[in-house]
C-alpha positions in Angstrom: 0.0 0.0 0.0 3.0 2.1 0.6 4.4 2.1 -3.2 0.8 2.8 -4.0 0.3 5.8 -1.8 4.0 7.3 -3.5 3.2 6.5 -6.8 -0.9 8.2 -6.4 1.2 11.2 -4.4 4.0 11.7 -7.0 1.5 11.8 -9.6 -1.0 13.8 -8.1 -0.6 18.3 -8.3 -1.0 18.2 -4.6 1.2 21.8 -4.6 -1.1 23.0 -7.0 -4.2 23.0 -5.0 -2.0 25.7 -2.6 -3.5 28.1 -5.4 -7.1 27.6 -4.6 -8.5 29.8 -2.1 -11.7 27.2 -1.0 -9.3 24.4 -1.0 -7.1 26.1 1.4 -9.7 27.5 3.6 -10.7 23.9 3.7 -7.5 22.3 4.4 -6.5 25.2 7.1 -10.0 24.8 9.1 -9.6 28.1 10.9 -5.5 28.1 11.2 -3.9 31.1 9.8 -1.1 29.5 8.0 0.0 25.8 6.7 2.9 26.2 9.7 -0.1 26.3 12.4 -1.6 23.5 10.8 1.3 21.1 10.6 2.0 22.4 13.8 -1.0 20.8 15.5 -0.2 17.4 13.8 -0.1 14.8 16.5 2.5 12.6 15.6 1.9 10.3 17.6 -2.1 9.9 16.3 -0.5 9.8 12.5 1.8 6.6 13.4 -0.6 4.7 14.6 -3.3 5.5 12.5 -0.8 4.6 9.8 0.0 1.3 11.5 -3.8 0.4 11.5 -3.9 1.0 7.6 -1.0 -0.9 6.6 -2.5 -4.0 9.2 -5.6 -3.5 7.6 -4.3 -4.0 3.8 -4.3 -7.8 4.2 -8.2 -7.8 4.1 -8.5 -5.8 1.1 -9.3 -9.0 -1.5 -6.8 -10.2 -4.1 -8.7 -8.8 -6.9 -8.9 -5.0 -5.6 -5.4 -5.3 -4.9 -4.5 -6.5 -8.2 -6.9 -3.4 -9.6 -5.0 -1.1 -7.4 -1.2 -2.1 -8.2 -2.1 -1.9 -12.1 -0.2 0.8 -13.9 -3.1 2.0 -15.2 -5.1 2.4 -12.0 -4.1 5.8 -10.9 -5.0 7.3 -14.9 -8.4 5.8 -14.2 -9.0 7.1 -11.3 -7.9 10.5 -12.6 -10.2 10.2 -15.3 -13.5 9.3 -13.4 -12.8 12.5 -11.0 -11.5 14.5 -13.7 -12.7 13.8 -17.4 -11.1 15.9 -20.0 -11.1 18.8 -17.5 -7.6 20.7 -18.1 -7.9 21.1 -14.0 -6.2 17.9 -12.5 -3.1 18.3 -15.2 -0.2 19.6 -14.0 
């Protein structure tokens, strides 16, 4: 699930959605700045909720996991949220 994560991240304009005013109001929820944010992060809450996910991966079934590490998966995905739209290209 790890190598998936990267590989949706990498190819995903994360850094572009900064731009968007709604998106960041969103994402902030009522900090003044991404420092405040990130600053509030419990670390501690992150690692284990990442430890559940990576435990829980071994009862996804075989067949979505063979979906999910095809090379095509994350175009597809891109496609059914985006369409043609220019706005999820980088």
């Amino acid at each position: 699930m790890n190598r998936t994560l990267q590989t949706m991240l990498a190819d995903t304009p994360l850094a572009k959605n900064l731009q968007n005013e709604s998106y960041m109001k969103i994402l902030l929820n009522g900090k003044p700045t991404l420092e405040a944010l990130f600053a509030n992060i419990d670390i501690t809450l992150v690692r284990k909720q990442l430890s559940n996910s990576q435990s829980s991966w071994e009862r996804i079934p075989a067949k979505i996991k063979k979906i999910i590490s095809q090379p095509e998966f994350v175009q597809a995905i891109t496609h059914i949220f985006c369409g043609t739209s220019d706005q999820c290209t980088t």
